[in-house]
C-alpha atoms as one frame of an Amber mdcrd trajectory, in Angstrom:
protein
 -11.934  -2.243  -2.750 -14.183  -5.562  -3.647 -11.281  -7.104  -4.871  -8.860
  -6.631  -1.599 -11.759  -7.843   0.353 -12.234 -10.619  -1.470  -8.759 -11.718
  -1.779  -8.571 -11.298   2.245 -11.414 -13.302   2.692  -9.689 -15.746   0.508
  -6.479 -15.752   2.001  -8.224 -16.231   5.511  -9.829 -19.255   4.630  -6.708
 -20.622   3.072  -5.009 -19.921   5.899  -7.696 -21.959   8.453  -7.449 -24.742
   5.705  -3.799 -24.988   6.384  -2.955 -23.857   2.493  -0.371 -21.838   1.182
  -0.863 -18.866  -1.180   0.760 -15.839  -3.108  -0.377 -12.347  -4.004   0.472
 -11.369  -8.232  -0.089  -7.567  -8.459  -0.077  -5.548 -11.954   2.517  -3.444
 -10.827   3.624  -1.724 -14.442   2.216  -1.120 -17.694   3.980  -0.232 -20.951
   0.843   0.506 -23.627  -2.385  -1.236 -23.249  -4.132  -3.437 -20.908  -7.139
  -4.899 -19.259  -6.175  -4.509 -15.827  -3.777  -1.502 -14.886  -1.184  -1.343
 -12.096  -2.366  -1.834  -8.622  -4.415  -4.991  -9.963  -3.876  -8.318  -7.824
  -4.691 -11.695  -7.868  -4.543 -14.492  -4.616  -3.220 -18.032  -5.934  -3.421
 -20.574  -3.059  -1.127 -23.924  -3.347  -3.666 -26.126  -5.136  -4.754 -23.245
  -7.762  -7.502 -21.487  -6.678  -7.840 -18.222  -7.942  -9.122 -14.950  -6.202
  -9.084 -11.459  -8.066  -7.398 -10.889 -11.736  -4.872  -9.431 -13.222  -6.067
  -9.705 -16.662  -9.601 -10.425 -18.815  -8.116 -14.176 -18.499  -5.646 -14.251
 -20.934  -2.613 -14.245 -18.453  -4.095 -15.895 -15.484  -3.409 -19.515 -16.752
   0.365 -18.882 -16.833   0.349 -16.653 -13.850  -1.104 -19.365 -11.619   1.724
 -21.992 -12.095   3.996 -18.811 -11.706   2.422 -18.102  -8.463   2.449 -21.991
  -7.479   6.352 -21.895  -8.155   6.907 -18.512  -5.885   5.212 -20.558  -2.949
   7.255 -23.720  -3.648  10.750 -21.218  -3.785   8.716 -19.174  -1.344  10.422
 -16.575  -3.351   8.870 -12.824  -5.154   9.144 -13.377  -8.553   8.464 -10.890
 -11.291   7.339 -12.011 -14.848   6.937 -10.092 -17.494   3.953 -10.291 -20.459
   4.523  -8.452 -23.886   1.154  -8.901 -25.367   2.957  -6.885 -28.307   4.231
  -9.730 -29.740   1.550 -11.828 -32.319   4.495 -14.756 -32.495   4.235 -15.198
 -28.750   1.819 -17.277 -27.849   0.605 -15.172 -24.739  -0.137 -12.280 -27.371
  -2.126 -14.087 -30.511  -5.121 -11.903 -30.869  -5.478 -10.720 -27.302  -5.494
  -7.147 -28.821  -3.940  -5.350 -25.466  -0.992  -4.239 -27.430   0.858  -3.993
 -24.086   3.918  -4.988 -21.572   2.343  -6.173 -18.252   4.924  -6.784 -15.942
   3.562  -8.773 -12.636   5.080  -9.431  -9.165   4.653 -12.909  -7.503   5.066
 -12.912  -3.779   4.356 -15.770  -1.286   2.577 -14.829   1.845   3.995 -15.787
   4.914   1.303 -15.964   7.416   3.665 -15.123  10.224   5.384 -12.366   8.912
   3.477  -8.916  10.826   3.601  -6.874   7.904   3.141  -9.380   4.947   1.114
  -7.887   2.199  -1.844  -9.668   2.971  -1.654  -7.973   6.365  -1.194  -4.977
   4.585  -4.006  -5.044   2.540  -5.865  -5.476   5.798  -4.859  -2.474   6.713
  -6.130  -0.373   4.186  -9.854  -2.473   4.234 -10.127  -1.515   7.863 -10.773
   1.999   8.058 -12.828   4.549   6.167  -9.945   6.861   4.776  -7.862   6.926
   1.727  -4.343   5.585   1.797  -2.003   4.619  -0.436   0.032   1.045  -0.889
   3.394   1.021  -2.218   5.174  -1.808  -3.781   8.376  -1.963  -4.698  10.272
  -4.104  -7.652  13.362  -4.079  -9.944  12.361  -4.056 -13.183  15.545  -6.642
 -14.252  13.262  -9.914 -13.255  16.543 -11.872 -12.286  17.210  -8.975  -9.451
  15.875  -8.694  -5.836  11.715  -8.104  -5.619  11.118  -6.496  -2.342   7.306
  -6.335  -3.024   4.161  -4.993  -1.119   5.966  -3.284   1.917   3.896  -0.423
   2.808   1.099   1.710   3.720   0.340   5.095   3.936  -2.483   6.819   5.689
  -2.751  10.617   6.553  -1.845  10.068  10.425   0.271   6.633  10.278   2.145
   4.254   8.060   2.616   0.560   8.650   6.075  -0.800   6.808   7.801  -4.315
   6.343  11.467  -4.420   7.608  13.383  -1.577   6.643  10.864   0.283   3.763
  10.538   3.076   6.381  12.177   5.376   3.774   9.427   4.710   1.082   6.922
   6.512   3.427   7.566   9.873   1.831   6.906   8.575  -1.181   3.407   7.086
  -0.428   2.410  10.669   1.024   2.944  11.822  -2.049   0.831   9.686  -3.852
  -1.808  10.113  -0.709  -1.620  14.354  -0.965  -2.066  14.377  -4.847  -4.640
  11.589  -4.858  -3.057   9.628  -7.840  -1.252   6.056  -8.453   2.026   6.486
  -9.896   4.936   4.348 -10.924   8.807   5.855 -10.611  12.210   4.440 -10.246
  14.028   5.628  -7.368  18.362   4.419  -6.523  16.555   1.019  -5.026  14.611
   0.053  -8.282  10.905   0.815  -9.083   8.404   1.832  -7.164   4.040   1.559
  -7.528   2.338   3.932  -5.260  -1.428   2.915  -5.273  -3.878   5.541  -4.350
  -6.859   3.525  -2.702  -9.721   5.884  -1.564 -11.996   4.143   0.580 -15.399
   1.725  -0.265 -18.037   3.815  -1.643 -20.811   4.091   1.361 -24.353   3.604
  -0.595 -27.450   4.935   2.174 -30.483   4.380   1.159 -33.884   6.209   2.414
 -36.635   4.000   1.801 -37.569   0.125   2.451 -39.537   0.011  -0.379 -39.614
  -3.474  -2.397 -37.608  -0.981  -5.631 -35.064  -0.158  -3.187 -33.954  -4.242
  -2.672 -32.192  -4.181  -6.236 -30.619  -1.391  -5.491 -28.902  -2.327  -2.509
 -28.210  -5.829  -4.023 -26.541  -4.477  -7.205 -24.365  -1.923  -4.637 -23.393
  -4.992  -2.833 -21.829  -6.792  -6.321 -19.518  -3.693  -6.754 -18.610  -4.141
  -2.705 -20.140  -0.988  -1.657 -21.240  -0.342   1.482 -24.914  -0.053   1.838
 -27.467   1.236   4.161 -30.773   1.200   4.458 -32.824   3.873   7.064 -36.496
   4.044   6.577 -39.468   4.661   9.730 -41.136   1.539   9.078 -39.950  -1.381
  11.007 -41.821  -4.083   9.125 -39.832  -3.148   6.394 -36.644  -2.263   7.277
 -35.513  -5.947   8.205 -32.487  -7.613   7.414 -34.717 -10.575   5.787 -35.842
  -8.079   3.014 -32.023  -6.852   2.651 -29.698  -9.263   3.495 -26.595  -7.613
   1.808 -27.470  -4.623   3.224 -24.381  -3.974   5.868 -26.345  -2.019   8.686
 -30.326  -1.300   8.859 -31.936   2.100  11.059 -35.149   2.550  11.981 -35.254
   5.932  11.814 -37.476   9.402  11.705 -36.166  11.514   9.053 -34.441  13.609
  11.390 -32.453  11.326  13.418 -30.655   9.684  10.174 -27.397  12.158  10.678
 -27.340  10.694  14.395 -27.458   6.835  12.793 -25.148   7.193   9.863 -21.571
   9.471   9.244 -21.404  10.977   6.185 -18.237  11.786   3.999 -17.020  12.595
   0.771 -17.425   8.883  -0.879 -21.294   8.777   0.328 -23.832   9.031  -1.831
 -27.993   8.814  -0.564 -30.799   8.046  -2.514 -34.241   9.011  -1.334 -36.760
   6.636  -2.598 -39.156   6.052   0.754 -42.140   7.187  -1.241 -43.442   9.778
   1.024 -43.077  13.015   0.284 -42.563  14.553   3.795 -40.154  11.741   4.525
 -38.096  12.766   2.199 -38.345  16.398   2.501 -37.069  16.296   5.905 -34.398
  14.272   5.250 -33.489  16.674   2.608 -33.833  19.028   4.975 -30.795  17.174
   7.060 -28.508  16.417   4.190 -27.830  19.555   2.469 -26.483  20.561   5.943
 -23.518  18.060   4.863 -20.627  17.183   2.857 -22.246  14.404   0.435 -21.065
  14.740  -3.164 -24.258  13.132  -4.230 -27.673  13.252  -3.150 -30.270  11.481
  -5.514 -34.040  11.793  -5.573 -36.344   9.290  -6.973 -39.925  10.649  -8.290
 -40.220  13.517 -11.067 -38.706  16.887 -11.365 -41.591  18.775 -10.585 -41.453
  16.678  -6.616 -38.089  18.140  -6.415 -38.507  21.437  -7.349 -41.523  21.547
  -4.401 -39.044  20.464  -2.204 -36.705  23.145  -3.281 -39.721  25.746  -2.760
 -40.479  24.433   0.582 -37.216  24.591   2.080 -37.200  27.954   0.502 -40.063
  28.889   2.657 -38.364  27.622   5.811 -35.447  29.406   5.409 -33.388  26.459
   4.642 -32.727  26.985   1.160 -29.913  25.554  -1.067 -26.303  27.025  -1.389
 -25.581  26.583  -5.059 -22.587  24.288  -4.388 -25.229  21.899  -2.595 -27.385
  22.201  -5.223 -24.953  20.628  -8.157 -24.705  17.887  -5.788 -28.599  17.160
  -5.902 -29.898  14.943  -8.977 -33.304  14.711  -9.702 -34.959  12.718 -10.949
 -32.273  10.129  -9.823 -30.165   8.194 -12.558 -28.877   8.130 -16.237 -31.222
   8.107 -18.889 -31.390   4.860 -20.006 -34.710   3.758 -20.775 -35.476   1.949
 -17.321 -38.821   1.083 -16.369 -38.622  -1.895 -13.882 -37.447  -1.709 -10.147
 -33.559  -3.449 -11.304 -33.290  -1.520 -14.381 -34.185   1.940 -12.670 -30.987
   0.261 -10.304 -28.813   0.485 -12.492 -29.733   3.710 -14.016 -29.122   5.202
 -10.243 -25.653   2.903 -10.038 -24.534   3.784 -13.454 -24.733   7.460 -12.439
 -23.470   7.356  -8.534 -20.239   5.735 -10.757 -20.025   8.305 -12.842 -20.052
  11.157 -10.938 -17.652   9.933  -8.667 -15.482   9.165 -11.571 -16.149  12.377
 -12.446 -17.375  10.825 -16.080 -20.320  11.893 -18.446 -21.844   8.951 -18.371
 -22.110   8.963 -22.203 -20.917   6.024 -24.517 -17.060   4.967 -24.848 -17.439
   4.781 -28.727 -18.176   9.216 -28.112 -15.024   9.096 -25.655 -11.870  10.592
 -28.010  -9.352   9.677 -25.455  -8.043   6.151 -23.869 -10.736   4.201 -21.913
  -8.541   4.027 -18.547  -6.955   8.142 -17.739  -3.345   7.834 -17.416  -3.625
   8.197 -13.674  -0.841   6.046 -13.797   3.084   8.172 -14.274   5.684   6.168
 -15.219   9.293   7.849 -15.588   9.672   5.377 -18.667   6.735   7.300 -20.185
């Protein structure tokens, strides 16, 4: 989701500058490849890049194919075989793979244009899914970015009404998928929503934490009961800041299934009752800084009150917070606790890639040519 914010943002200011731009999107992959489909990429008229579609290696070539799209304000689709060691776009790039890569140019006063699309699916906390469509013969017609799909409403350019079905698909089973259809091809892009980061505690360790969550484009929040600390001076990236007891924080932030909390305000009773509030919900993670022996008193003591644990909760609990990776300094214990909120919402181990016996990226991505 950083990247379609960014690439908004971009695209805004280009726009208030009076520039021109185009969107290239990854929208099929034969083999290997840095980026996979659903990748994009903003080019405005004098070259400024915005996203990528690959670790660099295509982006040179792809920027004076944008340029020419806006110039022919035309879609274009290129295609990359990385294969090939005599081409010069694959000498020891080591993807081993066919990216093929839509060029559109934006125009800013067309409703649905895919910029405005992409707006669409930043706005709102709830997965959806955008669908492109292309023709795999690069000399035939490139529709291009012309919908999106949401659980109660779809928003389509021109005629792409019938696609719709298609995108619900994609939005029921929660997966991106390419497939030819009678029209051409077609990328349905699962998108779930910005992870939501809310942080319990003020504390000087927690700053890192909500600065590194901020790089990836989470959303982060920080509740604690101490006004001197909670201050948006002392988090500036931090996207909303409560002042809060314990058990007013479900009245101050909502809570769904891509939230995760950390509890890190240093005070045990603080963090007990906001325990105490959370299991009560439907977070898929719930992390607790301090040792285990803190969180299995807490366990004991809500025990005791009769507001113990259902074991499904409990899986969702981690304590002490983070992957074990030697941390010891307030940014380094960050990273542990991001490295692991990623994982488990990956639904990954955690463990090194050299241990992983399958492909890096999960084929995710169905392709009838596959």
């Amino acid at each position: 989701m950083k990247e379609l914010n960014d690439i908004i943002a971009a695209y805004d200011k280009a726009v208030l500058q009076n520039k021109q731009a185009a969107l290239a999107t990854v929208v099929k992959v034969i083999g290997s490849s840095y980026r996979r489909p659903g990748a994009r990429m903003l080019v405005t008229e004098d070259g400024k890049i915005t996203g990528a579609i690959s670790g660099g290696c295509l982006e040179g070539d792809a920027l004076q194919k944008a340029q020419l799209a806006v110039f022919q304000q035309k879609n274009k689709l290129e295609i990359y075989d990385t294969t090939d060691e005599d081409n010069e776009l694959g000498v020891q790039l080591g993807c081993n793979g066919i990216v093929y890569i839509l060029f559109e140019p934006i125009k800013n006063d067309a409703e649905n244009n895919p910029i405005n699309l992409l707006k669409k699916v930043a706005q709102y906390r709830k997965a959806s899914v955008l669908v492109t469509m292309f023709n795999e013969n690069k000399w035939g017609l490139q529709p291009g970015t012309c919908c999106v799909v949401k659980e109660d409403e779809s928003f389509c350019a021109d005629d792409m009404q019938s696609l719709v079905d298609e995108g619900r698909n994609s939005l029921h089973q929660r997966i991106s998928f390419v497939r030819n259809n009678a029209n051409g091809s077609v990328l349905c892009q699962f998108v779930p929503p910005s992870m939501q980061l809310i942080v319990v505690g003020a504390g000087n360790d927690a700053q890192p934490l909500v600065n590194m969550s901020s790089l990836l484009g989470w959303n982060s929040i920080v509740v604690d009961g101490r006004p001197a600390y909670a201050t948006q001076t002392r988090f500036p990236n931090a996207e909303k800041i409560f002042v809060s007891r314990p058990s007013e924080i479900l009245s101050a932030v909502t809570i769904d299934e891509h939230t995760a909390v950390i509890l890190m305000t240093h005070n045990y009773n603080y963090d007990l009752s906001a325990l105490q509030q959370l299991i009560h919900t439907n977070c898929n993670y719930i992390g607790v800084l301090g040792p285990k022996k803190k969180l299995h008193r807490m366990f004991d003591e809500l025990n005791k009150k009769a507001a113990g644990i259902d074991p499904k909760t409990m899986q969702n609990i981690y304590g002490p917070v983070g992957l074990d990776i030697g941390a010891e300094t307030a940014e380094e214990i960050a990273l542990s606790i991001i490295a692991e909120i990623k994982a488990v919402f990956s639904k990954r181990s955690g463990k090194s890639l050299k241990e992983r016996a399958t492909e890096i990226h999960e084929r995710s991505i169905i392709s009838d040519h596959e």
